[in-house]
MDTraj code that builds the backbone (N, CA, C; nanometers):
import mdtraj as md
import numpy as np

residues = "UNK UNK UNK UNK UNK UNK UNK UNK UNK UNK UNK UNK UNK UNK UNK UNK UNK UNK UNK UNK UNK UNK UNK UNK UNK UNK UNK UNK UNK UNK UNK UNK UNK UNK UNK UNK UNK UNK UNK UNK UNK UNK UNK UNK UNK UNK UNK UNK UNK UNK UNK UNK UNK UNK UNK UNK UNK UNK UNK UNK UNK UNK UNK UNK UNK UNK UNK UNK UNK UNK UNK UNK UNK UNK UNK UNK UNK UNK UNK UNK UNK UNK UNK UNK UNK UNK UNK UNK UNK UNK UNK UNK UNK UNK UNK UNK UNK UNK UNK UNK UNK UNK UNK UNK UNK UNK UNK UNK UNK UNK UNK UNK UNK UNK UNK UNK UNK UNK UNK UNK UNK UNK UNK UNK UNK UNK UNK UNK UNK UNK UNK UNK UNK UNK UNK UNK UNK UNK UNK UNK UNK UNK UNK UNK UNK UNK UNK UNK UNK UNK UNK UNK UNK UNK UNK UNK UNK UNK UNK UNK UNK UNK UNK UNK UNK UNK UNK UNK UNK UNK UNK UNK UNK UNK".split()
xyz = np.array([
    [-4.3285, 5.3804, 2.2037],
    [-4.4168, 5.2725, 2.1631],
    [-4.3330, 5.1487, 2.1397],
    [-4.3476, 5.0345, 2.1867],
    [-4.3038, 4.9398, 2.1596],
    [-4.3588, 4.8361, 2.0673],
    [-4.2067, 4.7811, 2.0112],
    [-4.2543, 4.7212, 1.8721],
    [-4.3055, 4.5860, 1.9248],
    [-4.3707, 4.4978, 1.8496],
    [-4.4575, 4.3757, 1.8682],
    [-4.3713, 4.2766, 1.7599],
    [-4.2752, 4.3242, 1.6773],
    [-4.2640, 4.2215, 1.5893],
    [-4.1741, 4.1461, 1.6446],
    [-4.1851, 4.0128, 1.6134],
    [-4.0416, 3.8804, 1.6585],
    [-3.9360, 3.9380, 1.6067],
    [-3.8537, 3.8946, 1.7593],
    [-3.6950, 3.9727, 1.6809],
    [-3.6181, 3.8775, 1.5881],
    [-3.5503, 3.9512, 1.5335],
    [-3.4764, 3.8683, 1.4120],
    [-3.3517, 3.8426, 1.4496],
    [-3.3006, 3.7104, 1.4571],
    [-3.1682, 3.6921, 1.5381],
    [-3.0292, 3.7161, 1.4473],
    [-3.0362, 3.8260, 1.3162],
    [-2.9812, 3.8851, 1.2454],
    [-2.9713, 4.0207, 1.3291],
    [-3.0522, 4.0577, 1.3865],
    [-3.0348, 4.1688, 1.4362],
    [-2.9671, 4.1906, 1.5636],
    [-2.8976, 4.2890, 1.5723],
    [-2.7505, 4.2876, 1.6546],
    [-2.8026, 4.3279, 1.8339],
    [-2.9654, 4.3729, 1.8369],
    [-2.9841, 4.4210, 1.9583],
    [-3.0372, 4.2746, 2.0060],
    [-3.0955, 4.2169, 1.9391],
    [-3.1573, 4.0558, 1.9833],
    [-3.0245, 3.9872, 1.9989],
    [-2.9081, 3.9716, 1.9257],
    [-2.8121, 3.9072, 1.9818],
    [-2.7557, 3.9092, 2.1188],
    [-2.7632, 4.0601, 2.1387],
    [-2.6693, 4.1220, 2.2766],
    [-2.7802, 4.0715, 2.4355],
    [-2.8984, 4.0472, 2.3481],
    [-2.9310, 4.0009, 2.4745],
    [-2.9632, 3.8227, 2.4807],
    [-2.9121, 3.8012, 2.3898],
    [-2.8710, 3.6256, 2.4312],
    [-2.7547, 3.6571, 2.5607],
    [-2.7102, 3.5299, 2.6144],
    [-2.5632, 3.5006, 2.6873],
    [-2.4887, 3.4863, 2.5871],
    [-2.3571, 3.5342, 2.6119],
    [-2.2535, 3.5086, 2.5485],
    [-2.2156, 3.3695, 2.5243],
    [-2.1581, 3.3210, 2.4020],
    [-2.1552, 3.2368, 2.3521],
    [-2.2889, 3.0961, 2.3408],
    [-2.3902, 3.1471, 2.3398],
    [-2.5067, 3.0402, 2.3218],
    [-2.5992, 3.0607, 2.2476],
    [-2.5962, 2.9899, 2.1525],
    [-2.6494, 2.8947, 2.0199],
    [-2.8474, 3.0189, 1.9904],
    [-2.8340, 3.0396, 1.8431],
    [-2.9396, 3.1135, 1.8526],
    [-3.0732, 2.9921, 1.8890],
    [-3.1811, 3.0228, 1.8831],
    [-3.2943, 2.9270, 1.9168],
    [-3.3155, 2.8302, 1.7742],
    [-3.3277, 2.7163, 1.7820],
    [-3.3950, 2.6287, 1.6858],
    [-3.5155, 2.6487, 1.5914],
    [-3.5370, 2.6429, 1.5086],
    [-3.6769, 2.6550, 1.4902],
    [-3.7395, 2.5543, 1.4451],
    [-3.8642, 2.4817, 1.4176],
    [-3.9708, 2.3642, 1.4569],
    [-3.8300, 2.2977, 1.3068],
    [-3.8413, 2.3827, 1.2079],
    [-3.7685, 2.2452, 1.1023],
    [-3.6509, 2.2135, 1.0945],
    [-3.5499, 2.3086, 1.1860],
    [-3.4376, 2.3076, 1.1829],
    [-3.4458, 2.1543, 1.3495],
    [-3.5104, 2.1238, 1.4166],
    [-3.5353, 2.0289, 1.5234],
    [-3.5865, 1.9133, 1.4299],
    [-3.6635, 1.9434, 1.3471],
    [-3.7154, 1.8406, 1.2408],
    [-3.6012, 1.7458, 1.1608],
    [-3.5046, 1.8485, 1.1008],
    [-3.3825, 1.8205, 0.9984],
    [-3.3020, 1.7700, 1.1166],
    [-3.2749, 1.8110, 1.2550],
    [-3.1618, 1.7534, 1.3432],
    [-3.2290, 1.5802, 1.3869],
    [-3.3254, 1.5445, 1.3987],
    [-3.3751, 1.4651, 1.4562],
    [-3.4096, 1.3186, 1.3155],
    [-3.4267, 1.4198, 1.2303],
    [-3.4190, 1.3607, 1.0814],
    [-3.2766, 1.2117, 1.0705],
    [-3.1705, 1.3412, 1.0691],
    [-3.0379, 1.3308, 0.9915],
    [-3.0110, 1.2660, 1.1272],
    [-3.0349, 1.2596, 1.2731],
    [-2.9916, 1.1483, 1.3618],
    [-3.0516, 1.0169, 1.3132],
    [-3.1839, 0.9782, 1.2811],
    [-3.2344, 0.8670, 1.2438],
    [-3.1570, 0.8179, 1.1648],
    [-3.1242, 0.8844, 1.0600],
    [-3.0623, 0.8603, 0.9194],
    [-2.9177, 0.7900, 0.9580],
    [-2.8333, 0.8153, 1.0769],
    [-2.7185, 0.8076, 1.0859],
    [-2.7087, 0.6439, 1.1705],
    [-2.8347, 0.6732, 1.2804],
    [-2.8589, 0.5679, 1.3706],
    [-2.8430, 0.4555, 1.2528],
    [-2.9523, 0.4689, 1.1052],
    [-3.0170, 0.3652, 1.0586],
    [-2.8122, 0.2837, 0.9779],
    [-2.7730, 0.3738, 0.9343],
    [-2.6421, 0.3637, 0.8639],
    [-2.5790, 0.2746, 0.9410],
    [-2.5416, 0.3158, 1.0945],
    [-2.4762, 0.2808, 1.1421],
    [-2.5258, 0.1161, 1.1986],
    [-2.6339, 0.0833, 1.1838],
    [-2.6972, -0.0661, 1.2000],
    [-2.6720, -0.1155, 1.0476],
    [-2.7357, -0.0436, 0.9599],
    [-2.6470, -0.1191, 0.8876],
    [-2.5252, -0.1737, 0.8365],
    [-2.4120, -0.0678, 0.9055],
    [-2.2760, -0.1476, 0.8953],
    [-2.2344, -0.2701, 0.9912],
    [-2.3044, -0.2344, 1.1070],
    [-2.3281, -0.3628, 1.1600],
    [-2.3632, -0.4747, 1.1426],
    [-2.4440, -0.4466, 1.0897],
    [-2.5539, -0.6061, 0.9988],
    [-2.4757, -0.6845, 0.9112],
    [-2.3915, -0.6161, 0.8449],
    [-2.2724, -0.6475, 0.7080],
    [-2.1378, -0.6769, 0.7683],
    [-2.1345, -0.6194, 0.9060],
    [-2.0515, -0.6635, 0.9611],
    [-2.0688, -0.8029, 1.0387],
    [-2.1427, -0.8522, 1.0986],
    [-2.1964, -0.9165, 1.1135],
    [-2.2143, -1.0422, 1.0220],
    [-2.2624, -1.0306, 0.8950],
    [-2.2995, -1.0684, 0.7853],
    [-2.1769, -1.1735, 0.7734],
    [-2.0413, -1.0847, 0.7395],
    [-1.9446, -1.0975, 0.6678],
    [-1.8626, -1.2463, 0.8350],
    [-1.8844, -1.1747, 0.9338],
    [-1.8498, -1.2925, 1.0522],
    [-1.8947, -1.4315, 1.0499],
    [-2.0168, -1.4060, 0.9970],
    [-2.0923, -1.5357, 0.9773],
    [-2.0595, -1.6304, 0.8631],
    [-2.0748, -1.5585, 0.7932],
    [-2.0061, -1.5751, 0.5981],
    [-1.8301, -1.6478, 0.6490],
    [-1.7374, -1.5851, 0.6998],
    [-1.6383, -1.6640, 0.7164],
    [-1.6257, -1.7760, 0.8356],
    [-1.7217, -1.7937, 0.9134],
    [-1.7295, -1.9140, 1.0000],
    [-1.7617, -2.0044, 0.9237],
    [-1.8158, -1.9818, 0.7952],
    [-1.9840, -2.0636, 0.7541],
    [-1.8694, -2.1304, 0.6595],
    [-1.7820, -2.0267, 0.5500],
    [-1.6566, -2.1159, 0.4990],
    [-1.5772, -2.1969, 0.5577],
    [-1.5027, -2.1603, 0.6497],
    [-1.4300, -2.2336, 0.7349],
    [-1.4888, -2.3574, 0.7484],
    [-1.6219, -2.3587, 0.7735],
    [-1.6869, -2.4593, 0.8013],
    [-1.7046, -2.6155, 0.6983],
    [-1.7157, -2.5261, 0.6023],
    [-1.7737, -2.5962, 0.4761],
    [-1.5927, -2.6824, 0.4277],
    [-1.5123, -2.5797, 0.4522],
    [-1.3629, -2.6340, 0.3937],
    [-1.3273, -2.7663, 0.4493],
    [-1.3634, -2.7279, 0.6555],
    [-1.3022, -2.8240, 0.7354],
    [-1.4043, -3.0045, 0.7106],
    [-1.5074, -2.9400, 0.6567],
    [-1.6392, -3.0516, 0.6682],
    [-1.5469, -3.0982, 0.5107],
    [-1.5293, -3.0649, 0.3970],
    [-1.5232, -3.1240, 0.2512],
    [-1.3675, -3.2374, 0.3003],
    [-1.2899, -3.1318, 0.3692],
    [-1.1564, -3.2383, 0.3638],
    [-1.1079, -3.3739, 0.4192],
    [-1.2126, -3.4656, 0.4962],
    [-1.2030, -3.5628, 0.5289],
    [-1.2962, -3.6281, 0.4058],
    [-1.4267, -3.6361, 0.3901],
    [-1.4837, -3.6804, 0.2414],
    [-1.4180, -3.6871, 0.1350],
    [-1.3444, -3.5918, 0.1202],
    [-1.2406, -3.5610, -0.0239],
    [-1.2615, -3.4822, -0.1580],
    [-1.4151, -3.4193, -0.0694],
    [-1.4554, -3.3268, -0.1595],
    [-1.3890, -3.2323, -0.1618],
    [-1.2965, -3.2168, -0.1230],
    [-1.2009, -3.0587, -0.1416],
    [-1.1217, -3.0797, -0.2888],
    [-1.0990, -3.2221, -0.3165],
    [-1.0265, -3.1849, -0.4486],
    [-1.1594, -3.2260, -0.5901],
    [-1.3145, -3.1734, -0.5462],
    [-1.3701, -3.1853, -0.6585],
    [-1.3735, -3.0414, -0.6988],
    [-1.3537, -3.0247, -0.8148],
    [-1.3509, -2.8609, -0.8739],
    [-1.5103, -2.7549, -0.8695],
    [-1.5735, -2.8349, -0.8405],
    [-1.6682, -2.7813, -0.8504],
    [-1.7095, -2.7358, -0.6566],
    [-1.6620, -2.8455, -0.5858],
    [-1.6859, -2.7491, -0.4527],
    [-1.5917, -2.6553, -0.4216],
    [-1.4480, -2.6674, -0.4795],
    [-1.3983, -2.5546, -0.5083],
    [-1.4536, -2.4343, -0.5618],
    [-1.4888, -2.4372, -0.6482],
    [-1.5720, -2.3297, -0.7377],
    [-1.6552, -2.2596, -0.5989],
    [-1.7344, -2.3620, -0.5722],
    [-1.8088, -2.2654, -0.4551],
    [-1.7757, -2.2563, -0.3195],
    [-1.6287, -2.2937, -0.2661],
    [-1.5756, -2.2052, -0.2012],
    [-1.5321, -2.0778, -0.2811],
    [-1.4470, -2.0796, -0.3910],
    [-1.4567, -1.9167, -0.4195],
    [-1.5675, -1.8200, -0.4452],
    [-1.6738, -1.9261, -0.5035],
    [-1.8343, -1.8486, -0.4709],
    [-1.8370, -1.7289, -0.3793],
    [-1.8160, -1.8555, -0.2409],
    [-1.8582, -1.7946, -0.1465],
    [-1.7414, -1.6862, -0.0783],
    [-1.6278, -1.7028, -0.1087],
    [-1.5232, -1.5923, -0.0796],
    [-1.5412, -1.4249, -0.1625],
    [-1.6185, -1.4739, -0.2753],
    [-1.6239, -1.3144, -0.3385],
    [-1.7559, -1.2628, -0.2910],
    [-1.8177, -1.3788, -0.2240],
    [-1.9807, -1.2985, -0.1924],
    [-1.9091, -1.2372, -0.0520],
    [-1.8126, -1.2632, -0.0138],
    [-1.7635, -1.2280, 0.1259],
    [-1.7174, -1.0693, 0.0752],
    [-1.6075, -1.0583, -0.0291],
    [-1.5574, -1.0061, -0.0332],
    [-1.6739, -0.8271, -0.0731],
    [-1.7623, -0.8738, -0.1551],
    [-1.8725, -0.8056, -0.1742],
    [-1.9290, -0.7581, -0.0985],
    [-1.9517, -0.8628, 0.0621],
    [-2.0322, -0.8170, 0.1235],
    [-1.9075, -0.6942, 0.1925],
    [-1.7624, -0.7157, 0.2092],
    [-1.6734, -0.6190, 0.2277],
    [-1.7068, -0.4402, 0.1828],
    [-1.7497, -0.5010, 0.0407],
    [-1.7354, -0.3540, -0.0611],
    [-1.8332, -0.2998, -0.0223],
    [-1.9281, -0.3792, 0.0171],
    [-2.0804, -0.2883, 0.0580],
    [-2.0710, -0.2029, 0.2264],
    [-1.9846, -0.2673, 0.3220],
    [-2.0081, -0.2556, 0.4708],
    [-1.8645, -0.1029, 0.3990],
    [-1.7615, -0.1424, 0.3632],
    [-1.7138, 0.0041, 0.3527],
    [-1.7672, 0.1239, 0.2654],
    [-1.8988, 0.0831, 0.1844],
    [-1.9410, 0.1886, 0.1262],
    [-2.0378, 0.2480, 0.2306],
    [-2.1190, 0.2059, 0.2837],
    [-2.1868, 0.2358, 0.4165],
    [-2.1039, 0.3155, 0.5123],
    [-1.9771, 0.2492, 0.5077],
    [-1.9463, 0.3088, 0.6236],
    [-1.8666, 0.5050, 0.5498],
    [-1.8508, 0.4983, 0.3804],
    [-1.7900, 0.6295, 0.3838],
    [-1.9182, 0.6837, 0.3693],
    [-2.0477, 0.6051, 0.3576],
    [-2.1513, 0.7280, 0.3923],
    [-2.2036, 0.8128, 0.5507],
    [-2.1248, 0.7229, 0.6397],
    [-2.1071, 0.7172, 0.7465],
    [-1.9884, 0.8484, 0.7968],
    [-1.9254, 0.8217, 0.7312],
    [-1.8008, 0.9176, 0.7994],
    [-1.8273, 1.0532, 0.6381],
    [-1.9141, 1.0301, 0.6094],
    [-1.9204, 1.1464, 0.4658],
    [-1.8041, 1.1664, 0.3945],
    [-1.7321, 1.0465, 0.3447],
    [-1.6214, 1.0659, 0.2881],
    [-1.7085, 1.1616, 0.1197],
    [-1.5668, 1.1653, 0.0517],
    [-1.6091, 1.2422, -0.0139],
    [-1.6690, 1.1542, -0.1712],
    [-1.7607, 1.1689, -0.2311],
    [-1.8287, 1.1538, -0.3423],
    [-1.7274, 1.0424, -0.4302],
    [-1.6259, 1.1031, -0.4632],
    [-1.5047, 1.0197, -0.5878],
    [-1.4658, 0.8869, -0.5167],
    [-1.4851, 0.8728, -0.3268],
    [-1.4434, 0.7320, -0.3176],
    [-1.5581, 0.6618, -0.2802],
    [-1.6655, 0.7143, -0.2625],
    [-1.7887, 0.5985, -0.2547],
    [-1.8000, 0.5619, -0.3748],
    [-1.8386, 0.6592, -0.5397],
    [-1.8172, 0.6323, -0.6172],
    [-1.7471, 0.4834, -0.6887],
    [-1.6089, 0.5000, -0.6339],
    [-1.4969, 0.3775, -0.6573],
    [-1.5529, 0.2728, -0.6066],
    [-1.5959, 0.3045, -0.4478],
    [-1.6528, 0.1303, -0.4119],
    [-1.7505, 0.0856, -0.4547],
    [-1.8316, 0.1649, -0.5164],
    [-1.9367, 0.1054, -0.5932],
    [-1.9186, 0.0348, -0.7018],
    [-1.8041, 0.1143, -0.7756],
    [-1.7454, 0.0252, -0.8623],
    [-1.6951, -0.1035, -0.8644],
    [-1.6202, -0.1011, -0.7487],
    [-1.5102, -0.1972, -0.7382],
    [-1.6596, -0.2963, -0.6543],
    [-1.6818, -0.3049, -0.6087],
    [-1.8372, -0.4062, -0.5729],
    [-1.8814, -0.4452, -0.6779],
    [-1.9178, -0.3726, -0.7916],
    [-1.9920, -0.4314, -0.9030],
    [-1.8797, -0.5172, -1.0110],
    [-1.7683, -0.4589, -0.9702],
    [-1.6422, -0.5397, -1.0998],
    [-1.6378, -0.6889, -0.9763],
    [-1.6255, -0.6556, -0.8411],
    [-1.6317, -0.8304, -0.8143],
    [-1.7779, -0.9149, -0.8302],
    [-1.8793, -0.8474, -0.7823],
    [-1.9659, -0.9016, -0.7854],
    [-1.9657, -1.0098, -0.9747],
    [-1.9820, -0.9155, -1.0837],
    [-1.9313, -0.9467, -1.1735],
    [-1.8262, -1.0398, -1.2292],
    [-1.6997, -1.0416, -1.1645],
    [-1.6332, -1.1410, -1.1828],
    [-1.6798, -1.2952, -1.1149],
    [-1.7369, -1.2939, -1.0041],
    [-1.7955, -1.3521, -0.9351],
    [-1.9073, -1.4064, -1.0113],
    [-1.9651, -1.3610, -1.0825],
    [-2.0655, -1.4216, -1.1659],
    [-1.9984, -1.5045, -1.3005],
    [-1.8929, -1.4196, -1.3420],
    [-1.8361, -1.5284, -1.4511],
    [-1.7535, -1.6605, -1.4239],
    [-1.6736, -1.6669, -1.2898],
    [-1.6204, -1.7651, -1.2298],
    [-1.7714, -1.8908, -1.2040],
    [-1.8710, -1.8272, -1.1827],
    [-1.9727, -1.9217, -1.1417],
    [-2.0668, -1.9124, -1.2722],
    [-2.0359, -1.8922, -1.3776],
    [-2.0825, -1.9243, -1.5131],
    [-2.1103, -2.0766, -1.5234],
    [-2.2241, -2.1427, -1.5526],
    [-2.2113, -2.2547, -1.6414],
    [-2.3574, -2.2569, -1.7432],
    [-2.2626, -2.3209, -1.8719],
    [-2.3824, -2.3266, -1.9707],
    [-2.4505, -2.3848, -1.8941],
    [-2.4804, -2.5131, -1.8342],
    [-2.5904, -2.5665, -1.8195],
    [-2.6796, -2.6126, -1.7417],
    [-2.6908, -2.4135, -1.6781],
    [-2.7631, -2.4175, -1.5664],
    [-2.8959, -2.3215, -1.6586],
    [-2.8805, -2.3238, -1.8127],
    [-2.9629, -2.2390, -1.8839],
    [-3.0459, -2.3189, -1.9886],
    [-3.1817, -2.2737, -1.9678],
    [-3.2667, -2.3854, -2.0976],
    [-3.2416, -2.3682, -2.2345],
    [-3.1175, -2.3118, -2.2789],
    [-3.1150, -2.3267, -2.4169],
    [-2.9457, -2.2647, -2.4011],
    [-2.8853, -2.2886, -2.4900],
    [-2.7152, -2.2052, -2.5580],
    [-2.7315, -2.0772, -2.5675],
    [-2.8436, -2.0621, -2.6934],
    [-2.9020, -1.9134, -2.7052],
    [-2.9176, -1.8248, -2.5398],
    [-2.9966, -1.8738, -2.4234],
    [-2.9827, -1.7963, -2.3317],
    [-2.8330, -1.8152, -2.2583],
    [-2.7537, -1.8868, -2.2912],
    [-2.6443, -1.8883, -2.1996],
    [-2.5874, -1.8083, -2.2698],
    [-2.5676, -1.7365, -2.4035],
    [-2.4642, -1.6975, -2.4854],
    [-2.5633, -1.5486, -2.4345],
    [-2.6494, -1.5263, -2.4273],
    [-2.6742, -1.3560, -2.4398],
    [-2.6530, -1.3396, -2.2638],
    [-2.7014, -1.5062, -2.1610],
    [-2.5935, -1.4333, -2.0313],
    [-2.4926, -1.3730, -2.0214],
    [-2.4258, -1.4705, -2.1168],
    [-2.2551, -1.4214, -2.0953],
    [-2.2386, -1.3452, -2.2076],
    [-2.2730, -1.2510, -2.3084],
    [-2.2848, -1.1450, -2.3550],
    [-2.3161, -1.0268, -2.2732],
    [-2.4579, -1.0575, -2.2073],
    [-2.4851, -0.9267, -2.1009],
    [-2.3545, -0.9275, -2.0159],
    [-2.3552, -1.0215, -1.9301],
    [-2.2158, -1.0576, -1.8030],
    [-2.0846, -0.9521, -1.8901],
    [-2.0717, -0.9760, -1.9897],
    [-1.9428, -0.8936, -2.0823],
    [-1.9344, -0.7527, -2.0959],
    [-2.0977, -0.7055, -2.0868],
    [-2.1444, -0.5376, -2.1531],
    [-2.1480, -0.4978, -2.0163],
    [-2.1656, -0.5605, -1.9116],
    [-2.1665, -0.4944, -1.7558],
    [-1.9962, -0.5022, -1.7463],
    [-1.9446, -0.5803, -1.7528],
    [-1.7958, -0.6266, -1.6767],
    [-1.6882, -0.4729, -1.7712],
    [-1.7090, -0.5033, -1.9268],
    [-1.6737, -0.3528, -1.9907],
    [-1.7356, -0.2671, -1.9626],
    [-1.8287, -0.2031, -1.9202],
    [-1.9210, -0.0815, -1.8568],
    [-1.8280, -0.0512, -1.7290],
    [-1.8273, -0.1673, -1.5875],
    [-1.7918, -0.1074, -1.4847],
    [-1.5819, -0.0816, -1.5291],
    [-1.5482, -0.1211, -1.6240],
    [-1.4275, -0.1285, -1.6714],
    [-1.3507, -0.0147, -1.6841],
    [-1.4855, 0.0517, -1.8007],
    [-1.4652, 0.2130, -1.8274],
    [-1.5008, 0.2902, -1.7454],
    [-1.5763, 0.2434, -1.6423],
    [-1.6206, 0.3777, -1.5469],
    [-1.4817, 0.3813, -1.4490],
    [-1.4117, 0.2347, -1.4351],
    [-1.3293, 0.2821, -1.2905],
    [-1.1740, 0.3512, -1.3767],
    [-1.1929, 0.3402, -1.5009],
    [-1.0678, 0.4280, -1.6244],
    [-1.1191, 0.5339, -1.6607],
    [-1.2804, 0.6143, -1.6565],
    [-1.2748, 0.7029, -1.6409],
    [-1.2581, 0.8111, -1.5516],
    [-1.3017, 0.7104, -1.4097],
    [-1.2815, 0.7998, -1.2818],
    [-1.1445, 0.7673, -1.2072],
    [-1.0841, 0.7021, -1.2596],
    [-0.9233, 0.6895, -1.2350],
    [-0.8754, 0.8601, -1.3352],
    [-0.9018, 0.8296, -1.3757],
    [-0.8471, 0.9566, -1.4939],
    [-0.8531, 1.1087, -1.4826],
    [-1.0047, 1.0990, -1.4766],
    [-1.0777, 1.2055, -1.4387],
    [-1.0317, 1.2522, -1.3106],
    [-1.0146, 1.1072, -1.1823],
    [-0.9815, 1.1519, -1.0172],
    [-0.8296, 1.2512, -1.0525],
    [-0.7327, 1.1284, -1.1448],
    [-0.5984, 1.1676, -1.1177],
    [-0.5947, 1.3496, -1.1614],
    [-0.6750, 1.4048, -1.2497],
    [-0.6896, 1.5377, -1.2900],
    [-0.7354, 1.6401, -1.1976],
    [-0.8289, 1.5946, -1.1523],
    [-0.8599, 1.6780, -1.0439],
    [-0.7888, 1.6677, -0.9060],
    [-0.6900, 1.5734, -0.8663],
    [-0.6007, 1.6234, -0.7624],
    [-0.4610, 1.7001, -0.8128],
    [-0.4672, 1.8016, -0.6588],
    [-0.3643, 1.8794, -0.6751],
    [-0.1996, 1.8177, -0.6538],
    [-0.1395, 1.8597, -0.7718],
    [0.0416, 1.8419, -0.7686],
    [0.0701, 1.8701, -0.6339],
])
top = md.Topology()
chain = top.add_chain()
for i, resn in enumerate(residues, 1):
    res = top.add_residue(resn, chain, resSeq=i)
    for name in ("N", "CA", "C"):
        top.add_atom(name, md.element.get_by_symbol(name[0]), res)
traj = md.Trajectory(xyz[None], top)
């Protein structure tokens, strides 16, 4: 009597009659999850592009702005200074973001995406205190709890990259 049930590709008589060396059959979610996790990779990989991209434009766009200030003589007012470095840490940011993309890209491991997240938020952050001014705020009171908050983020991402400096250096092997 022959059996009716689907063979189980655990079972060693259903193996022997595959070909040698070829792949057991797919099944509907395991085609689902492959077709998934390609989208997912496609979408990653446009976005490092975009930031890459981003960041090309971002340094033409300086260049631009430097070569345009130095015949006017706005290069020695401090304040278009200021926003050339503005715009060099938004560069540099947009840096921290296109290599965090990209170790989600290559699946680096957890402890260094981690770091660039960090290290993105400590420039982004510094970047905000370099471009601090009281009196872009309707009162002292809100400029003083800006730059209070600006202080409780800048010590926050401070201790996280001294705890995971710490923590990293422990968990690698001598």
């Amino acid at each position: 009597m022959a059996d009716s049930r689907p063979a189980d590709p655990s079972d060693d008589s259903a193996a022997s009659d595959r070909a040698p060396g070829s792949a057991p059959a797919q099944t509907h979610g395991d085609r689902v999850s492959d077709a998934t996790n390609r989208f997912i990779h496609g979408v990653e990989l446009a976005a490092a592009a975009l930031f890459a991209l981003l960041f090309g434009i971002g340094v033409v766009d300086l260049a631009i702005q430097i070569v345009e200030s130095v015949p006017t003589g706005e290069i020695t007012d401090p304040n278009t200074v200021i926003g050339f470095i503005e715009t060099g840490l938004l560069l540099l940011i947009i840096v921290e973001v296109y290599e965090t993309v990209v170790a989600y890209i290559e699946q680096s491991d957890t402890r260094r995406i981690v770091r660039l997240v960090i290290y993105t938020g400590v420039i982004a952050m510094v970047r905000k205190v370099i471009i601090f001014r009281t009196t872009e705020y309707p009162s002292t009171q809100d400029a003083l709890f800006a730059a209070f908050s600006y202080t409780l983020v800048i010590l926050g991402l401070v201790a996280l990259l001294y705890v995971e400096r710490s923590v990293g250096s422990a968990l690698t092997p001598e």
